[in-house]
N, C-alpha and C positions, 0 to 999 in steps of 0.2 A: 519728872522721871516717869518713864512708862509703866502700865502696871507690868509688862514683861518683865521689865530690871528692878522693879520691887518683887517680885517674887523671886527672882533668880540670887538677890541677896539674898532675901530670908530663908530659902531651901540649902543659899551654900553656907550657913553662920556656921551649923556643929561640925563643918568637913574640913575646917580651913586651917587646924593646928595639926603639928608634925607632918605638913606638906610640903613638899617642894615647889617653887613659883611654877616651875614649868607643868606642875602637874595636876596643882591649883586651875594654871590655863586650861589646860586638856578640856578638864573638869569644867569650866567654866564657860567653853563654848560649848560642852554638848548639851548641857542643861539649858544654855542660853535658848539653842533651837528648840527644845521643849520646851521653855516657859512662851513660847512666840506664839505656840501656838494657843491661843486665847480662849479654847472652847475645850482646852486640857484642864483652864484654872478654874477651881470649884472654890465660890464662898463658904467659910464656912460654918456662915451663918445656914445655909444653904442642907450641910453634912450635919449641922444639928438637928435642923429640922427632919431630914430623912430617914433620922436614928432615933427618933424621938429621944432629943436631949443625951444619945449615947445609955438609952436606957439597958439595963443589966437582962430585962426581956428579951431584946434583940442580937445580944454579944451571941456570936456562933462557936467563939472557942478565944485561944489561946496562945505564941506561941513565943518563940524566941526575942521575936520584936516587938511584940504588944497585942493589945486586944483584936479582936476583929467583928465588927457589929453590921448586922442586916438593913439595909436602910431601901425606902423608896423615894426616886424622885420625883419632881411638878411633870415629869414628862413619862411619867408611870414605869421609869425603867427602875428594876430592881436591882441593887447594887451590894455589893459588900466595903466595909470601908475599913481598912487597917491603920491602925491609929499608932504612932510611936508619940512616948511622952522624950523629954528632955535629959530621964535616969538612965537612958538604955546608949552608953555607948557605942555597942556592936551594931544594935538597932541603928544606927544614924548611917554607920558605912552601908547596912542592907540597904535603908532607903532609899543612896544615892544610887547604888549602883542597879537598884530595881527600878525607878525610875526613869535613867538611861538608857538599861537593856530595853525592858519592855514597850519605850514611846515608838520603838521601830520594828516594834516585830509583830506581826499578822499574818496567822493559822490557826483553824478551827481547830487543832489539837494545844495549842497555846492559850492558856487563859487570856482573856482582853482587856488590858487594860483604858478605863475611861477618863480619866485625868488624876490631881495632886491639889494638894491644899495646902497652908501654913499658915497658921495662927498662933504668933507665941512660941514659946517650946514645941506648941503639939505638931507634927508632922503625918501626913495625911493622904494616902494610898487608896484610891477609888479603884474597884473592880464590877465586871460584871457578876453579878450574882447567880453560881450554878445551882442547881433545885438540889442534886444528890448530894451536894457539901464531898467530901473528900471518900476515897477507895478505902482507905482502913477501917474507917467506922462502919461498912457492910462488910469485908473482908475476913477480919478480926473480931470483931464485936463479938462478945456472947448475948446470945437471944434467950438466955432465962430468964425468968419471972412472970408476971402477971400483968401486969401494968401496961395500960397501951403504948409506952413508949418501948417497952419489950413488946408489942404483939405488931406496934408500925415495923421494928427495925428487923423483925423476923420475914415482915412480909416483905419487905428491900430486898432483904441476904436470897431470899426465896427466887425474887426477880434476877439476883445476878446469877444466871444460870451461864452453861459450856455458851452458847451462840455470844451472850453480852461479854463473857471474859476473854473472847478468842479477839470480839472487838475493841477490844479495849487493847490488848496488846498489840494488837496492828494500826489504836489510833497513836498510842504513847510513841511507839517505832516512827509512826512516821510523823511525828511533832518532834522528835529527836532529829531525824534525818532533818525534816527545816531547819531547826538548830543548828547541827555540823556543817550543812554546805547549800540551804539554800539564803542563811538568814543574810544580814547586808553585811556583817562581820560575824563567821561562827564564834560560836557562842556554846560554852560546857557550861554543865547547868550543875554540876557537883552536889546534885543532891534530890536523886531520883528516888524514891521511895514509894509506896502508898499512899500515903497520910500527903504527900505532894500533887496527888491525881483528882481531878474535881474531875467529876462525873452530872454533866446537865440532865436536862430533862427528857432528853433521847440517848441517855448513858454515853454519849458523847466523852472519851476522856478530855482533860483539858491541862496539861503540865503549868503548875502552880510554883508559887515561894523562888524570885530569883534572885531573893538576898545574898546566895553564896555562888551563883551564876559568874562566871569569866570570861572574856572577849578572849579568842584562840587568834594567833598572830597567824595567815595564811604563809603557807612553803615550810613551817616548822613540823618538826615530827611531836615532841612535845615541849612543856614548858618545866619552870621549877616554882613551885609557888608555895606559899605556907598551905599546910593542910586542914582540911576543916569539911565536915560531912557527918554522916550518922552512922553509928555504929549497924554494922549487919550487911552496911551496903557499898563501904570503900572496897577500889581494886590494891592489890596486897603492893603494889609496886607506888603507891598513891599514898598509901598509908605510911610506908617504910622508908620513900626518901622525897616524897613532897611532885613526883616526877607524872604531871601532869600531861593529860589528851585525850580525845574524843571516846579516846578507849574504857575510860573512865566510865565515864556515864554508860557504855554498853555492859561493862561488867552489873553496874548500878541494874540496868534494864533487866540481865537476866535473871540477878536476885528474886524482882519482881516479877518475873514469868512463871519461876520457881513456884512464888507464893503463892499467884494466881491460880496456879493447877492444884494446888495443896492445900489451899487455904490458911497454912503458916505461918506465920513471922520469923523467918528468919534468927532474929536478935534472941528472939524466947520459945527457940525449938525444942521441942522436949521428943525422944525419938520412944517409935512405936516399942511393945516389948518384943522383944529378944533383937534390935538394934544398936550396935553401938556405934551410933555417931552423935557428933559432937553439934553440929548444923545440918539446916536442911540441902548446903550444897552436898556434903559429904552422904546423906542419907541419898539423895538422888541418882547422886555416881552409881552408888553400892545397887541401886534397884535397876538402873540403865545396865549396869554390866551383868547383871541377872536376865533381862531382858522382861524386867518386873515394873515397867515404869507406871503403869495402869497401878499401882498398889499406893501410890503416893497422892491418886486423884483425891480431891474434896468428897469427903460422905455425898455433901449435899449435889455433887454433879453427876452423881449415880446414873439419874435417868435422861440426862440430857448431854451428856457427853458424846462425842464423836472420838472414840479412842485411834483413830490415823492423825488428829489433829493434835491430841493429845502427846501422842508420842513424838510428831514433830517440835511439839511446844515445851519439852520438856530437853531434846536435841539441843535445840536453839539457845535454851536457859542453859545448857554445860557449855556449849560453844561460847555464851558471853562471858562464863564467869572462868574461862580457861585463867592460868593463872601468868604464863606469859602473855602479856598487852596483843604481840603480832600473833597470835595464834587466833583470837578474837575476828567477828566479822564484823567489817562498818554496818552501821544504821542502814545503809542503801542496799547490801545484800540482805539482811534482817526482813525489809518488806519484802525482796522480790519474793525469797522464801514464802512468807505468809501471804504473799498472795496467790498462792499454789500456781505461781510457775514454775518450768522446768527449772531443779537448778539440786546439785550434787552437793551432798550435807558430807562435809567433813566427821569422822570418832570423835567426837573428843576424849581427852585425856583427864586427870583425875583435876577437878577446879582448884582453883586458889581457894584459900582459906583467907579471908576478910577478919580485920581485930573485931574486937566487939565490945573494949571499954574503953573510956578515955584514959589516953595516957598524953605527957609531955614529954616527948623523948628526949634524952639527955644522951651524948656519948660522953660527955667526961671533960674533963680539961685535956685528955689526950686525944682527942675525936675532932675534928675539923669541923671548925662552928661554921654556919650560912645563914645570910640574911632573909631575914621574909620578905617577900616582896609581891606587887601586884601583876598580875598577869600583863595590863596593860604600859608597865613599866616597864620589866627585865623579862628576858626569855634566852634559856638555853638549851644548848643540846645534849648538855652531858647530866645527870641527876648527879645529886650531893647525896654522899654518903659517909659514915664513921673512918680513918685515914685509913684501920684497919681493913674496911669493907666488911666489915661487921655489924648485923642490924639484928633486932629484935621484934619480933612481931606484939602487938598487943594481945594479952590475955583473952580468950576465949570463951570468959563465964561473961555471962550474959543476964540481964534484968530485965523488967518491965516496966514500963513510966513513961511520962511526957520526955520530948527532947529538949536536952537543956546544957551548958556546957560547967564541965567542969578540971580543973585547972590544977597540974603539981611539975613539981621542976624541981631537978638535984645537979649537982656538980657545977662548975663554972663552965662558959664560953658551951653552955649549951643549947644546941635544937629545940625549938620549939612546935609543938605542932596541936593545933585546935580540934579537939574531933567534938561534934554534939553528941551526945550518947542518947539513941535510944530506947530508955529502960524501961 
């Protein structure tokens, strides 16, 4: 037996129950040509060594799939390594299908992946290692206290001034745009956030976490797939009947542009006084229709801001979060915009509002139940909704926390739908 087809078993052992034979295949040739290629498989005795032992010094965080630790290798390349143990069910679908997406995809806006490992239960995710770790943690972060790790992470947030956030939004744009239509199969990545944006050591962004990532069938408008994303950043049509497209992830991106100008979280907006809105799409509208959008800028871009870029940036952030899908611009108008060429901005009109807890939707025993399914399986053109045509948006209070899923379901023959909330 080749070491190709030993590893190709041992990566497919936790995907192979509640499959279909034909879909087990799929599965099992596109893994095949990744395990072929021999300089993807890491020993890993190899991943111990680099981590020294997976020691709790080098873990860099945390997240839905498991640990993720700092390691170097014999050939001096700095890596990060995401480790799933054998508890994490959800974990096991991320890995496959992270594994698959990313062995074919290369852009300097796309993190890189360096190969996989498997030892046992444990399942094993090799990345290049970005020096800024992820956009939330300078975005968000509060810089009080005393301590050098307040006085490093003051002097980060200080670096990410107007010139590095304007590139960062034009690097995410157009690592999305490879996604949607240049990659070998477009690819929605359902789950564009901050906390998803690794930022190198030239602020380079780099689009992270393709555990909830989807292969887009080309010639379709969009798909129907079970839901699952983070609170603050699904498009309302995404959240409400599972009705999946590229448009998705743009709504996702404008969130983020939002944020970027504001420095915000979305999920835990708290509005200035004498404001009453609910999130920061809503507070942006209200200062855009003022012609007040400069008032939403970050304290700290005071002296660095370019307010013409500004005000385009905050344009483009209503235009993605429009709350009809086709009102939205693709990724490919997105750049041309930021790359200040000529090109005529649509008003937009007042955004979607995005839920902001988890919910399970249920319509009832009287509501027309649907399967969940994978994008790479079923696709349609019409989205599922309640027989009434009656849907429910998710609740709008909003927390603060790690992203994590949580799970409730009432009535029979009902909708299910996964969101990760983050609180």
């Amino acid at each position: 037996m080749t070491k190709s087809t030993e590893f190709l078993k041992k990566l497919m052992n936790p995907f192979r129950s509640h499959r279909s034979n034909r879909a087990r295949k799929g599965d099992e040739e596109d893994l095949e040509a990744i395990a072929a290629k021999e300089q993807k498989v890491f020993r890993y005795e190899t991943l111990v060594s680099a981590t020294r032992n997976f020691s709790l010094k080098n873990k860099l965080g945390e997240g839905g799939f498991g640990p993720v630790f700092k390691g170097q290798l014999l050939d001096g390349r700095e890596v990060a390594v995401k480790k799933l143990g054998a508890a994490s069910r959800q974990g096991a679908k991320e890995f496959q299908n992270e594994a698959m997406l990313l062995s074919r995809v290369q852009h300097r806006n796309v993190v890189n992946l360096y190969g996989y490992c498997t030892h046992g239960d444990d399942k094993l995710l090799v990345y290049e290692y970005v020096t800024n770790e992820s956009l939330d943690k300078l975005l968000f972060a509060s810089v009080r206290g005393s301590g050098d790790e307040s006085r490093q992470l003051a002097a980060s947030r200080a670096e990410l001034n107007w010139h590095r956030r304007y590139d960062v939004i034009m690097g995410i744009a157009r690592g999305l745009l490879y996604l949607h239509e240049d990659a070998h199969t477009p690819i929605i990545h359902r789950d564009i956030k901050a906390s998803n944006i690794l930022l190198d050591d030239r602020w380079c962004p780099k689009i992270a976490d393709f555990g909830m990532a989807r292969l887009y069938p080309e010639g379709q408008t969009h798909v129907n797939t079970r839901v699952a994303g983070t609170n603050g950043y699904m498009a309302p049509e995404y959240l409400m009947h599972g009705s999946l497209s590229t448009k998705a992830d743009v709504f996702s991106f404008g969130v983020l542009v939002l944020e970027l100008v504001s420095g915000q979280k979305n999920s835990s907006f708290a509005p200035p006084v004498g404001f009453d809105a609910q999130n920061l799409l809503e507070w942006a509208w209200r200062l855009y229709k003022k012609g007040q959008s400069e008032q939403m800028l970050d304290p700290a871009l005071k002296h660095s801001a370019v307010l013409d870029q500004v005000a385009v940036c905050v344009q483009i952030g209503l235009l993605c979060t429009q709350a009809d899908p086709k009102l939205r611009p693709d990724m490919k108008r997105v750049v041309v915009i930021l790359s200040k060429k000529p090109s005529h901005l649509e008003e937009p009109s007042r955004p979607g509002i995005t839920g902001s807890r988890y919910r399970r939707r249920a319509y009832g025993s009287g509501g027309e139940s649907s399967t969940n399914t994978n994008l790479s399986e079923t696709s349609t053109s019409t989205p599922t909704c309640s027989a009434s045509g009656s849907t429910s948006m998710a609740n709008n209070t909003a927390t603060a926390s790690s992203s994590h899923a949580t799970r409730r379901s009432r009535g029979s023959g009902s909708r299910q739908e996964d969101v990760y909330t983050e609180k």
